[in-house]
Structure formats: C-alpha cells, structure tokens
C-alpha positions in Angstrom: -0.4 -17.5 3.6 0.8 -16.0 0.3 -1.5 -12.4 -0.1 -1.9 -9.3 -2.0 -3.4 -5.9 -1.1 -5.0 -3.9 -3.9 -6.6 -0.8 -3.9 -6.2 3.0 -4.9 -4.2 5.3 -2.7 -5.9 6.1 0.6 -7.6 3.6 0.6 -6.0 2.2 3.9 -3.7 -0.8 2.4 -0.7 -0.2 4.9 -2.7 0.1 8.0 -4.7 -3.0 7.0 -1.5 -5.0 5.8 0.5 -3.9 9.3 -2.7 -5.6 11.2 -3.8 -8.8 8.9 0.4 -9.3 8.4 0.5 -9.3 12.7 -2.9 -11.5 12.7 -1.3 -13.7 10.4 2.3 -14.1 11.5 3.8 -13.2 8.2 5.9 -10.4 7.3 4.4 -7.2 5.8 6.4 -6.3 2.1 5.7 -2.8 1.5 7.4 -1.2 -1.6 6.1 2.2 -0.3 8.3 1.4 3.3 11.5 0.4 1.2 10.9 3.3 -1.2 10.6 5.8 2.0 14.1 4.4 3.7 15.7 5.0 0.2 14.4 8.6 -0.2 15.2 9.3 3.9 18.5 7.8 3.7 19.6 9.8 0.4 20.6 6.5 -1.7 20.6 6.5 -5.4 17.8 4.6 -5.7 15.7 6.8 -3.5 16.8 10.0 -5.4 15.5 7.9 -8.1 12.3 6.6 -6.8 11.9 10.4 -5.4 11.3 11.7 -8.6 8.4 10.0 -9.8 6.7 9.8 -6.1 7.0 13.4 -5.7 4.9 13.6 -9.6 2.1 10.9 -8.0 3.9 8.5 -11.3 4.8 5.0 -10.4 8.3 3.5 -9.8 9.4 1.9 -12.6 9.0 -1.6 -13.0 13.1 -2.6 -13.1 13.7 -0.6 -10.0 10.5 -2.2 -8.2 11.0 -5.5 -9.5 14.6 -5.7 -8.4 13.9 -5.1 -4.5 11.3 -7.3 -4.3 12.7 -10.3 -5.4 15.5 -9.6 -3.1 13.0 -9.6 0.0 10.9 -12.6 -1.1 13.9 -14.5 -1.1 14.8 -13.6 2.3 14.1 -16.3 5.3 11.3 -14.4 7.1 9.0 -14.7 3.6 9.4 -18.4 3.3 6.4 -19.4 5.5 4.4 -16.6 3.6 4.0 -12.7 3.0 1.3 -9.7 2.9 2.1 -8.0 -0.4 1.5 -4.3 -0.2 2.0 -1.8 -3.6 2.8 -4.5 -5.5 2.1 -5.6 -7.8 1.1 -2.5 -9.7 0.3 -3.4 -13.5 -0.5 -6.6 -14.7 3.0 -6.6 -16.1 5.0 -6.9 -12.7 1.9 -9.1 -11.6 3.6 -11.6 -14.5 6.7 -11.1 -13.1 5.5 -12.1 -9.5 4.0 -15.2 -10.6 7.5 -16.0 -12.1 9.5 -15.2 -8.9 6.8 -17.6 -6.5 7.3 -20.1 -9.5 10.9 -19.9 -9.2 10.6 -21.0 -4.9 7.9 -23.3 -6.1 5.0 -21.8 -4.5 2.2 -19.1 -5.6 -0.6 -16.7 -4.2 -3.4 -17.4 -2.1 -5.6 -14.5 -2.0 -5.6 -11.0 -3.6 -7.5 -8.8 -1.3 -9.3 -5.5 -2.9 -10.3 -2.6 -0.6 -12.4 -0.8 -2.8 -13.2 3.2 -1.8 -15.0 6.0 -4.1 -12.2 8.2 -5.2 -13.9 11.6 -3.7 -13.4 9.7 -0.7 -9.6 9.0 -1.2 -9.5 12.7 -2.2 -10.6 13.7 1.3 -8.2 11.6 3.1 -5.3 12.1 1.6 -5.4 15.9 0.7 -6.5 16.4 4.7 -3.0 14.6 5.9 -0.5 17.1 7.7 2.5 16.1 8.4 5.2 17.0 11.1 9.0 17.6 10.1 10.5 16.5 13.4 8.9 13.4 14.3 6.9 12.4 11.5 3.5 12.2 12.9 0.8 13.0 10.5 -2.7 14.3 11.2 -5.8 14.9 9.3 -7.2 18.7 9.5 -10.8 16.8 10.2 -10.5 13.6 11.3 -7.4 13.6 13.5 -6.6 17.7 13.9 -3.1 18.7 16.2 -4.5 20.3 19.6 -3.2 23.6 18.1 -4.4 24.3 14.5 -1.6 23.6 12.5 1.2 22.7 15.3 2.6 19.5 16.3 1.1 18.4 19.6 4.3 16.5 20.4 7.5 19.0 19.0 4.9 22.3 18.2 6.6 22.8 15.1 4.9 24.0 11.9 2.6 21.3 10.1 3.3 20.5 6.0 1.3 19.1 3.7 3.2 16.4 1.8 3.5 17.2 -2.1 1.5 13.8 -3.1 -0.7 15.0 -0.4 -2.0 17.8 -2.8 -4.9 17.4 -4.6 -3.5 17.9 -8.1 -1.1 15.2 -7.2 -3.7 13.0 -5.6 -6.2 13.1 -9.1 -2.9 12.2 -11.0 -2.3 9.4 -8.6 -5.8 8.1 -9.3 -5.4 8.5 -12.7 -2.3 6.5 -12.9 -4.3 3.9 -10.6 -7.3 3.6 -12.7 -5.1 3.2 -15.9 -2.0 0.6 -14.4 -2.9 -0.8 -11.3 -6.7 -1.5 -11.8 -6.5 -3.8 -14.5 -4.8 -6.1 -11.5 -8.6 -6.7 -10.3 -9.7 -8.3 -13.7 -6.4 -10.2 -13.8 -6.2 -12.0 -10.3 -10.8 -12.2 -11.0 -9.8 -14.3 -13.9 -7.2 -16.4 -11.5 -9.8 -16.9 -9.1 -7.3 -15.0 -6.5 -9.9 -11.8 -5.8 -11.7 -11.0 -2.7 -13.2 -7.9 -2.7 -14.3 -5.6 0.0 -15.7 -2.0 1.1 -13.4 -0.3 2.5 -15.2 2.6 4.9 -16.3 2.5 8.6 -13.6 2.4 10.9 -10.3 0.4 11.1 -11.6 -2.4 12.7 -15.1 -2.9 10.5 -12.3 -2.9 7.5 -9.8 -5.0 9.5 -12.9 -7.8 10.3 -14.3 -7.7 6.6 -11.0 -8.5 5.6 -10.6 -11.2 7.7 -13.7 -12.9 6.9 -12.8 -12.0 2.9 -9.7 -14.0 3.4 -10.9 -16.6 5.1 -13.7 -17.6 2.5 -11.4 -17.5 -0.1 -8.7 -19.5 1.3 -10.3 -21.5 4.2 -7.5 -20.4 6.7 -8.6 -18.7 9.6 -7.4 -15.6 9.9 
C-alpha cells in the first residue's frame, strides 16, 4: 500500500497516519517528524526549515524534495508507505510520481480529511505545550490538572508560535493557495478518497479505513 494524507493543518493527518501506517504495516513518512529532528537537533537544515515554520510558510520544495527521496529509497518503504505533508503543491506531487517511477511503482490512494477551517482554528490555537517533556494540551479539550502547568514536570505551559492564530490563518492561506490544488490533481488521477474529518479519533480512524479500502480493495 502506497498512500497519501491530505488535508489542512489540524486537521488530524499525523495521528491518523501513525494509526492506518500501524494498521497497515507500512512505515509512516512524515516531513513534519524529519523537519522537527532537524530544528531539535540544531542542523543546518533545521535552522533552515525553522525559518519558514516559525512564519506558518512552507519548506521549500529543494530542501523537501531532497529528504524524501532519501527515505523512499530506504528498505523499510519498499513494501509500501503512508505519506504525510507531502506532497504539498502539485509541483512536488510531479516530482513524487517521478521518484515512484524511478522504483517502478506508484500511488494507491490519496486520502483527504476534510475539516472547516474555524474548526482547525480552534484546535490548533487551543494547543499548550510543555518545555520539559513535550506534552501538549488543549486549554478545552484536553486542559493540564492545573491551569496552565504541566501535570507531569509542573512547569509553565507555551503556546507554540504556529500555534497562534495569526500564524494559523497564514497557514491556511498558504494551504488553500499550494497544497489544495493536490485534491483536483490526484481527483483527475482517480487517486482521491475523501472524508469528514470530526467525531472522535476512532469515527475518523474507521472512515478512513473504509475510504481506503473502496478505493483500493485492500483491507485495511
């Protein structure tokens, strides 16, 4: 199974790629994970990459396009992948279908989690984040024990500076102008599934599934 996650920021793409990727025994290819070891571990590419997350911009393409050829071509991928944040333009979506031309393969399903963008406001610009261990909570729907302190270290809750809403519309902005063009693209492939995604985790996780399945025939 060769698949791509689509959808606009918050829209739950890494929590449902970390479960289908598990369901389906292929690895989970996250730009935003590779981007986040970069900017932790201080390399030049995350001082880079840094930049234009901290502005809600995307990565550029010869930066992005670079790291994930590399991990496509790496053993674990062979058998099949869960694409998540990329591709983001129809541009690097060319490139992809050039790189899975070059191993002789291509995609199976694009998957769409579609959300209203008031929505995605709400969820993202509610996340608080810890500085010692990283957890992160959501003022309403998952608040620390003590307003604003870490239940596990008690230190002092952040908000995230593409957690803000400024950066969050920009983000959106950037989506609707680059990245959602991908949906008429892989539509005109006959690649797209689309689904809602609201309810819980696992009313997502099962429409998915299902999505996937009628597209491609596997069960997932």
């Amino acid at each position: 199974m060769r698949a791509v996650l689509v959808g606009p920021p918050g829209a739950g793409k890494g929590t449902q790629a970390q479960i289908l990727a598990s369901e389906l025994s292929i690895p989970k290819v996250s730009t935003g994970d590779i981007f986040r070891a970069n900017v932790s571990g201080g390399t030049e590419l995350g001082k880079k990459a840094k930049e234009y997350m901290d502005r809600g911009d995307l990565v550029p393409d010869e930066i992005t396009n670079a790291m994930v050829k590399d991990r496509l071509a790496q053993d674990d991928a062979a058998a099949g992948f869960l694409l998540d944040g990329f591709p983001r333009n129809v541009a690097q979506a060319g490139t992809l279908r050039t790189m899975l031309a070059d191993l002789g393969t291509g995609l199976d399903v694009v998957l769409e989690l579609r959300v209203d963008e008031e929505e995605v406001v709400k969820r993202l610009s509610g996340r608080r984040s810890c500085p010692e261990c990283g957890r992160v909570y959501h003022v309403e729907y998952d608040p620390p024990k003590a307003e604003g302190r870490c239940d596990n270290e008690g230190a002092e809750l952040y908000q995230r500076e593409d957690d803000r809403e400024g950066t969050i519309r920009h983000r959106l902005e950037v989506y609707r102008e680059q990245t959602a063009p991908l949906v008429e693209f892989y539509e005109a492939e006959g690649l797209l599934a689309t689904i809602a995604a609201t309810g819980s985790v696992a009313e997502v996780t099962t429409r998915a599934k299902a999505a996937i399945e009628g597209k491609t025939g596997a069960d997932s």
